[in-house]
C-alpha positions in Angstrom: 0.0 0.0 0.0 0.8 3.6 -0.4 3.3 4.8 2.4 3.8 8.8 2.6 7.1 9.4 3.7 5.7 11.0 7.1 3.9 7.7 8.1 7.3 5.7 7.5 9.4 8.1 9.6 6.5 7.7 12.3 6.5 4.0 11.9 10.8 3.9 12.1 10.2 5.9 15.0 7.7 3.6 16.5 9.7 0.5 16.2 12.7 2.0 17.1 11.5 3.1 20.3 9.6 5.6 22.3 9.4 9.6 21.3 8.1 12.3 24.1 4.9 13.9 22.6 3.8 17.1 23.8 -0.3 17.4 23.2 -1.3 21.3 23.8 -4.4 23.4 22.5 -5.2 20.5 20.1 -2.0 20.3 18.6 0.3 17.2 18.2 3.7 17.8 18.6 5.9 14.7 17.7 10.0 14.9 18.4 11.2 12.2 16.2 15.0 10.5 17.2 15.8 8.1 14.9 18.2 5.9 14.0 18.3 5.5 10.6 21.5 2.5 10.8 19.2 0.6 12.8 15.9 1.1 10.7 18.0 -0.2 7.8 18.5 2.8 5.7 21.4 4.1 4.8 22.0 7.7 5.6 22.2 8.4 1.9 19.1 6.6 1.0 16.2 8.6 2.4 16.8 11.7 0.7 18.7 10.7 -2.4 17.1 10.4 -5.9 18.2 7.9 -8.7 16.8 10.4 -11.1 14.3 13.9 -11.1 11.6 14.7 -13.9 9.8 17.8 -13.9 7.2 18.8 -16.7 3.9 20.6 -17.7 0.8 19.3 -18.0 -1.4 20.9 -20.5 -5.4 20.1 -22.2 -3.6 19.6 -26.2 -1.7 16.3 -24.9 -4.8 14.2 -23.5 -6.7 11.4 -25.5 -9.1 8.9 -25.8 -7.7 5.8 -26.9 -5.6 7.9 -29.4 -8.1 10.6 -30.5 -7.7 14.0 -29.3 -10.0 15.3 -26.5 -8.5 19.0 -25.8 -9.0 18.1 -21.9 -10.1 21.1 -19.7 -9.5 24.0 -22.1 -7.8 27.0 -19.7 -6.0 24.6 -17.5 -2.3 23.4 -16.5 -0.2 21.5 -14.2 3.1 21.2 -12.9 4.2 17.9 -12.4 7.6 17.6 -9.9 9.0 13.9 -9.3 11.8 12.3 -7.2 12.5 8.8 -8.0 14.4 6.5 -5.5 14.2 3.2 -7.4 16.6 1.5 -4.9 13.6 1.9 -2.0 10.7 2.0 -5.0 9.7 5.3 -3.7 8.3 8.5 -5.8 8.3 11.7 -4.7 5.9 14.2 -5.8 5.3 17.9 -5.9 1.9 18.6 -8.0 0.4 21.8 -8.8 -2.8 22.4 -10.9 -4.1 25.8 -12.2 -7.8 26.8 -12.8 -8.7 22.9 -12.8 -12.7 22.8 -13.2 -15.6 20.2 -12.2 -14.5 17.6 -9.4 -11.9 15.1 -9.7 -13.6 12.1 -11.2 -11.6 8.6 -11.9 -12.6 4.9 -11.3 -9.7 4.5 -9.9 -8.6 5.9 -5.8 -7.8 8.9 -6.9 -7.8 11.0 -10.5 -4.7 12.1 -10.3 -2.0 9.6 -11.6 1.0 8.5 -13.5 -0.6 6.3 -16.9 1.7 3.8 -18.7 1.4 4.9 -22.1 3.6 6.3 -25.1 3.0 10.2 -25.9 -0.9 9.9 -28.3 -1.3 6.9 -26.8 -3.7 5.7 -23.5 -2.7 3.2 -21.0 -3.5 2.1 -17.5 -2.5 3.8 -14.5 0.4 2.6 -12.2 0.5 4.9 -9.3 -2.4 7.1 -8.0 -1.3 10.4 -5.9 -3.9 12.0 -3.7 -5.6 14.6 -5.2 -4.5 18.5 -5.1 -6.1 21.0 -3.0 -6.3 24.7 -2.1 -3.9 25.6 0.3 -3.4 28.9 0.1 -6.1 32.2 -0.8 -6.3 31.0 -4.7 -9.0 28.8 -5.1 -7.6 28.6 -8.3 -4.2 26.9 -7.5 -4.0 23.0 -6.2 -1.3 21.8 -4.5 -0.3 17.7 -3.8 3.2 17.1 -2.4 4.1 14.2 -0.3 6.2 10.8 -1.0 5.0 7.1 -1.4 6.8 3.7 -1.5 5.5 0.4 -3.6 3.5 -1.9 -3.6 1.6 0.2 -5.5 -2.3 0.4 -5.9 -4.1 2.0 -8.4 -7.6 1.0 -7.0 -8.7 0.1 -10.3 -8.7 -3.4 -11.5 -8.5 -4.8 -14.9 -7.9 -8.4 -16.0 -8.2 -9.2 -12.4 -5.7 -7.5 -10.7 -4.9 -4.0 -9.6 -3.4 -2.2 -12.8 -1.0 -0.7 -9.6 0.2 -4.7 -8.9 3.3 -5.8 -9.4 4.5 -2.5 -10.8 8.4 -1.1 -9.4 9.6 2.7 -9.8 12.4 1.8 -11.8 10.0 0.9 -14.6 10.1 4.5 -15.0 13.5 4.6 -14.9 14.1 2.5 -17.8 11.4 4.0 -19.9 10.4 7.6 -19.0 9.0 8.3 -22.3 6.3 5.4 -21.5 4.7 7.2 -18.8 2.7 10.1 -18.5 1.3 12.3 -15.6 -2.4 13.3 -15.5 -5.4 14.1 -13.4 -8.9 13.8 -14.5 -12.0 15.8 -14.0 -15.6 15.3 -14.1 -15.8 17.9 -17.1 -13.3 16.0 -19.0 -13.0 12.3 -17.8 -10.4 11.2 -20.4 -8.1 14.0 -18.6 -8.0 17.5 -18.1 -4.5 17.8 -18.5 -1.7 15.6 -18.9 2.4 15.8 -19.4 4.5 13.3 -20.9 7.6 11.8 -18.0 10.2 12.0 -21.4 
């Protein structure tokens, strides 16, 4: 399952012993020690990348199949991601501009990373959580957070979870097979979408 990098450093934490926690006006504070030697990461590991992608995500790129849909005309994306294949994590920084209509998918979420050549439409791999308003522009989504394999899609095909089976470094070896989008319920085939490569 889907493991942000917050919920791993709590659950290191956890299993590596007791943490004083300081509850106040509602508020959780949490002082993490940890030992990453003894959690079995090496101090390099947690914070190291095997490769970066960064691209935009724009209406003209998403189809149907392989016919053009022009996705949610007046919308974009930024699509940030830190790969780690050696622990089969992703990072992910996602922001979305003057998306429209709800997020709509089959699948857990309707924001993902699709297997698929550029024209071309393919299953997604990993689902992200969705972006949301964080700051006074209703018109700017923001998704950032970090998740480790197994991966599940929540959408099944054939039988199995089109997430199943599927390791980061796929992306690795073949960036320009895999595509970022998110989908909305005024354009379900995508209302934007960037190639990886």
């Amino acid at each position: 399952m889907k493991i942000s990098t917050v919920s791993a450093i709590a659950a290191l934490v956890l299993s590596a012993g007791a943490a004083p926690l300081d509850i106040s006006t509602g508020t959780l504070s949490l002082q993490l020690n940890i030992d990453l030697n003894q959690a079995g990461i090496r101090n390099n590991d947690l914070f190291h990348f095997t490769s970066t992608h960064f691209f935009h995500a724009v209406p003209d790129q998403v189809v149907n199949g392989t016919t053009p849909t022009g996705g949610l005309a007046g919308a974009s994306g930024l699509f940030n991601f830190g790969i780690n294949s050696h622990m089969n994590m992703i990072c992910y920084n996602i922001t979305l501009h003057n998306f429209q209509g709800e997020f709509s998918s089959p699948a857990s979420s309707a924001t993902h990373i699709h297997e698929a050549a550029f024209g071309a439409s393919g299953p997604p791999r990993i689902s992200f959580p969705n972006p949301t308003q964080i700051g006074p522009d209703p018109n700017i989504l923001h998704s950032a957070g970090c998740l480790t394999g197994p991966f599940l899609t929540g959408l099944v095909m054939e039988g199995k979870d089109t997430g199943e089976g599927f390791h980061i470094s796929q992306i690795e070896q073949n960036p320009a097979g895999f595509f970022a989008d998110t989908h909305s319920s005024l354009a379900l085939p995508g209302a934007v979408r960037g190639q990886i490569a």
